[in-house]
Backbone bond lengths (Angstrom), bond angles and torsions (degrees), N, CA, C in turn:
res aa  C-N    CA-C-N  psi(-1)  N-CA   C-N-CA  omega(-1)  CA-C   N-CA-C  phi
1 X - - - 1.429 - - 1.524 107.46 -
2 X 1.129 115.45 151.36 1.471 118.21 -165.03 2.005 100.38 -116.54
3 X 0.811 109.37 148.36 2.148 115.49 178.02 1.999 98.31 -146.05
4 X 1.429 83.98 137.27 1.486 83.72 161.55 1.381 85.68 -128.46
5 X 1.701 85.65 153.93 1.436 118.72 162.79 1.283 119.71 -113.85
6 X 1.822 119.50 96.38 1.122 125.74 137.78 1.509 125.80 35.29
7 X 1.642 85.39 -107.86 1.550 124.44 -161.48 1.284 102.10 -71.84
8 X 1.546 131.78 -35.86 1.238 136.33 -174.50 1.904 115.43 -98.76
9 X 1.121 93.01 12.19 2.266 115.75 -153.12 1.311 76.92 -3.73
10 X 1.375 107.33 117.01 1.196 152.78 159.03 1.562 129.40 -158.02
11 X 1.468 120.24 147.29 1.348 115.46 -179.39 1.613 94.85 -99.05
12 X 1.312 131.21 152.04 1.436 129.24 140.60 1.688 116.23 -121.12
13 X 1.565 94.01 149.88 1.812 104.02 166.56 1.059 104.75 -115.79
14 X 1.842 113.53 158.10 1.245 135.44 -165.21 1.159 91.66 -140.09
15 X 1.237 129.26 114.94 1.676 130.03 146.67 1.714 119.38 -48.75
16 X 1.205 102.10 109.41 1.409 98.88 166.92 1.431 119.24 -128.61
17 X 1.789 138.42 159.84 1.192 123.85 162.02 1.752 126.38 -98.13
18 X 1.289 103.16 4.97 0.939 119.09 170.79 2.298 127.80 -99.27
19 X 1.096 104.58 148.68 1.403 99.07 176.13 1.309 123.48 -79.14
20 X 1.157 117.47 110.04 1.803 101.77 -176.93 1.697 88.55 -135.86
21 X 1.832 112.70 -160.67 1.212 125.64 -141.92 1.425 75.97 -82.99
22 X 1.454 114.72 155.59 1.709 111.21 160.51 1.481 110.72 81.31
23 X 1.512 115.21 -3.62 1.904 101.45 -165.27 1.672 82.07 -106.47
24 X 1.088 74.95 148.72 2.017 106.13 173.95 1.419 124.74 -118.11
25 X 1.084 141.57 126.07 1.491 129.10 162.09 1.557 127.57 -58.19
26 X 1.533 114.00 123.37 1.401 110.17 163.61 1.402 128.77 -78.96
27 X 1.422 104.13 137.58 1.308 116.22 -147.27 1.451 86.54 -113.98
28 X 1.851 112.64 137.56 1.481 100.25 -176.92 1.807 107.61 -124.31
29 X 0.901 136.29 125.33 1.615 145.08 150.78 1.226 129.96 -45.70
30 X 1.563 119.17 177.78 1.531 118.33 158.91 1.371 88.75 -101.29
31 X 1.295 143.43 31.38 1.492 131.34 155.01 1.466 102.50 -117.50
32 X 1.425 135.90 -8.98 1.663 118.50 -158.79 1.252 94.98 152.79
33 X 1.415 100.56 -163.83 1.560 119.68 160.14 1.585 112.09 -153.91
34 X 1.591 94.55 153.74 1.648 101.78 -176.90 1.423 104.63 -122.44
35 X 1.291 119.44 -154.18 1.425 126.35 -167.38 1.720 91.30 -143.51
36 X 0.790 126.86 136.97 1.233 120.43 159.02 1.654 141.77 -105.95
37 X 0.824 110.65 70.07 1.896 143.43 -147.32 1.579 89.02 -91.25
38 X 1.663 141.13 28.25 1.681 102.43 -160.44 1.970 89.49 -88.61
39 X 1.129 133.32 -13.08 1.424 120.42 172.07 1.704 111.90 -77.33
40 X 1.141 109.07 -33.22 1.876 101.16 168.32 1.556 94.97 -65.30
41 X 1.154 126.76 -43.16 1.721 115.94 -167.32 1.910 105.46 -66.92
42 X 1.356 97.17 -44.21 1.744 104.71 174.43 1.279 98.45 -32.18
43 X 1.418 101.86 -78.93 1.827 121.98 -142.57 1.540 100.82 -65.65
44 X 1.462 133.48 -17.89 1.641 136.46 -157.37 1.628 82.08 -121.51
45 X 1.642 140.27 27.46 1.424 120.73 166.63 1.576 126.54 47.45
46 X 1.480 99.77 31.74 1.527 120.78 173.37 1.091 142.37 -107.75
47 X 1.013 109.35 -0.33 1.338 110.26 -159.95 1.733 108.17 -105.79
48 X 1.281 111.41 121.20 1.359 114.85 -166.95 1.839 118.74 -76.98
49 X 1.131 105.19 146.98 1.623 121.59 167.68 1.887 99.61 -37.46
50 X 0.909 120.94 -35.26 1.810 115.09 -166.23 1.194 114.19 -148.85
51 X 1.647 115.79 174.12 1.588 85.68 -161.43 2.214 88.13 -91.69
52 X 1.458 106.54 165.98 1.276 113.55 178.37 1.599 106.09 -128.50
53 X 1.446 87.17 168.22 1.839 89.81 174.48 1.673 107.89 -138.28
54 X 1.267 130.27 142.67 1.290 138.58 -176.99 1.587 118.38 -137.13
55 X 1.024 113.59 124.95 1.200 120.63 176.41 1.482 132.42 -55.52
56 X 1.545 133.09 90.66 1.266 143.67 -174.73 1.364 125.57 -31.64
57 X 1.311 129.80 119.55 1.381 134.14 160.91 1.364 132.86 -96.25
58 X 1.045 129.57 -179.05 1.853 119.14 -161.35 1.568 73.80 -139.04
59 X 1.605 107.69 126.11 1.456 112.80 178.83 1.764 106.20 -150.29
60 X 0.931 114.79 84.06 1.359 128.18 -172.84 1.161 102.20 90.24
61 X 1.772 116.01 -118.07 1.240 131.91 -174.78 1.374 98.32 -98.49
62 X 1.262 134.75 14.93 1.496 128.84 -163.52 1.269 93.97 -129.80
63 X 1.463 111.15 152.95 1.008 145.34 167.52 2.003 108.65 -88.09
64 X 1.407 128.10 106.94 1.360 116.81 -171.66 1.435 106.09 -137.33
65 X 1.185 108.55 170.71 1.271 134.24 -162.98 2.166 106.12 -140.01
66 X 1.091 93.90 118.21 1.605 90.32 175.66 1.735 104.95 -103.94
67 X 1.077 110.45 157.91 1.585 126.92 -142.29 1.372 94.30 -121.26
């Protein structure tokens, strides 16, 4: 499941096995895996001109990224 934070502009992920509002499937490669969120990024005014990379933080139960 994906959350932005506002106040903190940050994205966070939540592992879940269930489908709820915000959850996405991870999608896996012979390079990795991504999430594919670009309509949560649309609709929350995020979504960047190119692709970017940010270094992950451990923030509660989430996995985040500050922006």
């Amino acid at each position: 499941m994906l959350a932005y934070d506002k106040e903190n502009n940050a994205i966070g992920i939540f592992a879940t096995e269930n489908k709820e509002l915000n959850s996405f499937a991870i999608r896996h490669t012979n390079r990795g895996a991504y999430v594919g969120a670009k309509k949560f990024l649309k609709e929350t005014g995020l979504l960047p001109g190119a692709n970017v990379a940010h270094v992950p933080i451990k923030a509660g139960l989430y996995i985040a990224v500050k922006l």
